[in-house]
N, C-alpha and C positions, 0 to 999 in steps of 0.2 A: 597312570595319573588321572586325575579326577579331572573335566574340563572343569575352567574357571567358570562361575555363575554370571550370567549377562545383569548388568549392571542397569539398576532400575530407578526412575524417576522420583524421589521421594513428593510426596502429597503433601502441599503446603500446613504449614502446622494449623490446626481447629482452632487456634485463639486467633490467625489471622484476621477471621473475617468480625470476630465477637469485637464491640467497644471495648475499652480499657477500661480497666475495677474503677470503681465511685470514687477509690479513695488514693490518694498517691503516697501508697506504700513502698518502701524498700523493694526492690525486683527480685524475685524469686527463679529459682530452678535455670528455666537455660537461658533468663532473661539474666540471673547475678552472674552466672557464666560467662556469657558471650557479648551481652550487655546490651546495648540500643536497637541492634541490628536482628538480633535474635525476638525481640519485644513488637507484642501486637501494636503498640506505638508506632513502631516505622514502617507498616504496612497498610496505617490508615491516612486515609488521602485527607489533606490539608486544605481549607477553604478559607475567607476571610469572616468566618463567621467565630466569637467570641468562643474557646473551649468550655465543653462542658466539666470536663476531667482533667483533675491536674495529674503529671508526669513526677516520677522522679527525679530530684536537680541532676545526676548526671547524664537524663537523657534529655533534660532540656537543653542541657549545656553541650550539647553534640549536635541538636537540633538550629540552634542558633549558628554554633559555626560553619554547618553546611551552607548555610546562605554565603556567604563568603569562598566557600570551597573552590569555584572558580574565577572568583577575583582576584583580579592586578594584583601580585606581590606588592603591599605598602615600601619596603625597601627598594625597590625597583623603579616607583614612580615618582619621579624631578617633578612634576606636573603641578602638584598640589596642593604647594607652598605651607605647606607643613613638617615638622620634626617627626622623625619615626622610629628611631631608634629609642630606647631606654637602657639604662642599667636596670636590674634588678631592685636596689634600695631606693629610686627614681619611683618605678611600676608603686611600690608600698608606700610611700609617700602621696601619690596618687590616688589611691585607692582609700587611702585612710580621708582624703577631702572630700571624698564622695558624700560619705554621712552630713559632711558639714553647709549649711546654708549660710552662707557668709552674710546673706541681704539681716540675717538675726544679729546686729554686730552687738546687742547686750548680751543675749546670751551665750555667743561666742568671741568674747574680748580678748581671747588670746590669739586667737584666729583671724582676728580683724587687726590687729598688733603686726602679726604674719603677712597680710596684705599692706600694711602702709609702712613696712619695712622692706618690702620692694617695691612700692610706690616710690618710696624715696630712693632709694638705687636707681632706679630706670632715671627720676628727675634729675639726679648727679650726674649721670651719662651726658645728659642734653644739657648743664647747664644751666639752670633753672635757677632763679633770684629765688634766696630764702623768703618768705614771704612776713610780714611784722606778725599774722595769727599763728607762726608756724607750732608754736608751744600750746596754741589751745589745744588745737586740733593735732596734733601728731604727727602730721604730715603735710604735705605738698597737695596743693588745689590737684587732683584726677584720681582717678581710679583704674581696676581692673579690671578689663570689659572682656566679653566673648570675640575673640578677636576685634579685626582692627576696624570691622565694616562697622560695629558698635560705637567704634571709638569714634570713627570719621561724622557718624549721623551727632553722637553725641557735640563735636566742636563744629559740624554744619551749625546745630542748633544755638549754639551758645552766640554762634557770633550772629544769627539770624537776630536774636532775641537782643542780642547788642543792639545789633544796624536799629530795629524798631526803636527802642530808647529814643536813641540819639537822632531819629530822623523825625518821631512825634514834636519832641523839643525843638530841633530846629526848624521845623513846616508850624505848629503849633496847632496838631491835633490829635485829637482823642483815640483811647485805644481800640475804638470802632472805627473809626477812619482807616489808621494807620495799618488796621490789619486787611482794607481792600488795596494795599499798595504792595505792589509785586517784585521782592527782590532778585537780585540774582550775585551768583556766583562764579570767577572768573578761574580755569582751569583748564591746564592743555589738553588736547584731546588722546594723552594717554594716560587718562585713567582710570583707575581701577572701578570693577563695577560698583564696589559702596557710595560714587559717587549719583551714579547714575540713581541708585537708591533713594538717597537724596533730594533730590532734584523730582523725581514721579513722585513721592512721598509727604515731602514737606513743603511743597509751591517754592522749590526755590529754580529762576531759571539759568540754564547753563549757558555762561559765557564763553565760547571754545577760543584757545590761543593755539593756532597754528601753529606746528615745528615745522624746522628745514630739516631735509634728509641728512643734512652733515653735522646738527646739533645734534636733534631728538632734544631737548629741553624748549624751556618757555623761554621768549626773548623780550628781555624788561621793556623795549622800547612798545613792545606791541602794548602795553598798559594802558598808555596814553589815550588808545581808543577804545578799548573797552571796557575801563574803571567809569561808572558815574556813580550818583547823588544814590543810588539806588543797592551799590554793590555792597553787600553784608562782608565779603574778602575775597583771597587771591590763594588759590590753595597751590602751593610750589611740591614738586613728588621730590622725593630722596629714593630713589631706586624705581625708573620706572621699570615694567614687566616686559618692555617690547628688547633692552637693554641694559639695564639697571642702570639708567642715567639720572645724573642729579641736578633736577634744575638751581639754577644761583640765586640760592634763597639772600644772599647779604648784596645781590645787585638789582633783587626784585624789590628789598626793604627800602632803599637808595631810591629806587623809581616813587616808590609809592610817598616816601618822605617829601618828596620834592612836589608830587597829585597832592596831596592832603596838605602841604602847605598852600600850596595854590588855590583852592578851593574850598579849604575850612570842613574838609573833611576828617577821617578817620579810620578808614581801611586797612584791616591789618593782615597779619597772614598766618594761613596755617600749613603747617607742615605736615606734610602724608609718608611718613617714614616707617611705613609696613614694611619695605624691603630692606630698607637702607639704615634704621633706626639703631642697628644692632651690631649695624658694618662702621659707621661713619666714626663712632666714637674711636674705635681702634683703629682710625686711618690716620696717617703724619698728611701734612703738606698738604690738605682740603678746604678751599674759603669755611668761614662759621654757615651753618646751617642750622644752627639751631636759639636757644632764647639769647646767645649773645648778639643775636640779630633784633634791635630796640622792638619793630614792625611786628616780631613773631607772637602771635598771642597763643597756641595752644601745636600743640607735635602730639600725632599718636604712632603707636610700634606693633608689628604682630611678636607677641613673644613667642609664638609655634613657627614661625618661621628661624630666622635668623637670631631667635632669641633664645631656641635651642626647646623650649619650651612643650609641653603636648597641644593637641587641635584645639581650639578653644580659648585661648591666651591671648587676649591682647591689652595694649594700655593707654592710657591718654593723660596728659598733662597739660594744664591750663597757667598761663603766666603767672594771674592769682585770680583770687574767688571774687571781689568785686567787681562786676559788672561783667563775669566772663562766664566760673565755674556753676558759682550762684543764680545764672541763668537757667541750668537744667536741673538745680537741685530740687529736693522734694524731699519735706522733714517727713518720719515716721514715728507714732507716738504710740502703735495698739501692741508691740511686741516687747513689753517691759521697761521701755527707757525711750528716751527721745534720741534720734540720728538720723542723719540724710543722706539719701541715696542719690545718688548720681549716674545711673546706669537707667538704661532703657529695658532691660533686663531685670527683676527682684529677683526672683530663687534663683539662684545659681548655687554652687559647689566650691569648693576650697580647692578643687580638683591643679586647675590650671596654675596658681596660686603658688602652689605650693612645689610642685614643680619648677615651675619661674624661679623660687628663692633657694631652691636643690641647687639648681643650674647656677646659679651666683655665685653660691658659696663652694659650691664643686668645682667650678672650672676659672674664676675670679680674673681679673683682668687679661693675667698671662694666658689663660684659656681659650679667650675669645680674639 
């Protein structure tokens, strides 16, 4: 018998060390083979300097998911307050709003159709007074924002832009005046960080209401002392994150009914229903929390959480557009047609959107 031959180190292949071809061809030889891992591509070191050489799409696309290669399983992590799962017809529904920039609402009216057809769903959830323009407009004062942190800045805003009005007119000054006057905002101190965004962002200052360890919500009497002439509103949580507790949004309305009668104010409320927005409609036996509450001027929802929805999703609803929604609108006249945005956001994608109305019409009341 012949001894076996001692087993030798192969010499890394000679295109290791060479750059990759000028042009991002098709892979050849024992690159079409073996595929990424065989290619002078995966042997050259990665730096944050711009490529000179494009790749072929399936070693980019192998490229990109090793970033992730030891990350968190998305199924696995509660953490994130996002939906992770898809079907299959979900994923292509998704994929196909990628192309689409929804902020184009002429040149995509069927698309924008598709958005205020779940605008009005999410606003039937919560209840919402049809509003007298409802036939102009199509829909219900809000829109579909990038999550709820969008949403929350978007109805801080609204009601900021309120408070000013209403406090120039009653003090009787001008919008130069009025704008070195420092509002604030009244909210327990379990809230989500959008709020704090807020508040560093837009000069609005936080008025914190204290929980007791046996509530965890807001308790309407503490209002008393920290609503004044100055408060833009009362922002009540539907699901906070420490618990998923609901503060008592129709006995915080009742407080404030009784401050603003006393004082010839006007302070209203908003509802932070990121957690709770998507839970509360399918609950029996729970006070109103939402517009059948007179006080409530605007509720937002993450629809990637509890809305079933993908990352990116969220919504806001404003009681109606005078003196609330039309606070943050902004017409757009250079993209074909005149329409108004109401997002803090322009280009975004049909992506979430469409999802959102998958999920509606896929899993419908009994669903959820």
């Amino acid at each position: 018998e012949m001894p076996p031959k001692p087993r030798t180190k192969r010499p890394l292949s000679p295109t290791a060390s060479r750059p990759p071809p000028s042009s991002p061809n098709a892979p050849v030889g024992a690159e079409a083979l073996y595929g990424y891992y065989a290619s002078s591509w995966a042997v050259c070191q990665t730096d944050d300097t711009f490529p000179r050489h494009g790749e072929p799409a399936s070693f980019v696309q192998t490229r990109i998911r090793n970033y992730a290669l030891l990350d968190f399983k998305p199924q696995l992590n509660t953490a994130s307050y996002i939906n992770v799962v898809a079907e299959p017809e979900e994923q292509a529904v998704a994929l196909e709003g990628l192309a689409v920039n929804i902020a184009d609402q002429t040149i995509y009216p069927g698309s924008m159709k598709c958005h205020n057809d779940a605008l009005n769903m999410v606003a039937s959830l919560w209840h919402c007074p049809r509003p007298p323009c409802f036939d102009e407009h199509g829909c219900y004062p809000g829109a579909g924002t990038i999550g709820s942190t969008e949403a929350c800045l978007l109805a801080g805003l609204a009601m900021k832009f309120r408070w000013r009005k209403w406090y120039s007119q009653a003090k009787g000054l001008n919008e130069t005046q009025v704008r070195r006057e420092y509002p604030n905002l009244v909210i327990t101190t379990l809230f989500q960080a959008a709020w704090e965004k807020l508040f560093k962002y837009m000069d609005v200052e936080p008025r914190f209401a204290a929980v007791s360890a046996e509530s965890f919500t807001m308790d309407p009497s503490s209002l008393t002392n920290l609503v004044d002439d100055h408060t833009i509103g009362v922002v009540c949580i539907l699901g906070n994150h420490y618990g998923g507790h609901y503060d008592p949004v129709e006995a915080v309305g009742k407080a404030l009914e009784h401050i603003n009668e006393k004082h010839g104010w006007q302070v209203g409320i908003h509802v932070d229903a990121a957690s709770g927005g998507f839970i509360a409609p399918f609950q029996c036996g729970i006070a109103p929390y939402d517009f059948r509450v007179p006080q409530v001027l605007s509720i937002n929802g993450s629809g990637h959480k509890f809305g079933q929805s993908c990352c990116g999703t969220g919504w806001i609803v404003w009681r109606h557009r005078i003196d609330l929604s039309d606070h943050v609108a902004v017409m757009v006249s250079y993209l074909g047609g005149k329409a108004a945005s109401f997002t803090l956001n322009f280009s975004r994608p049909m992506t979430g959107i469409n999802v959102q109305l998958y999920k509606f019409y896929r899993l419908g009341r009994d669903g959820y």
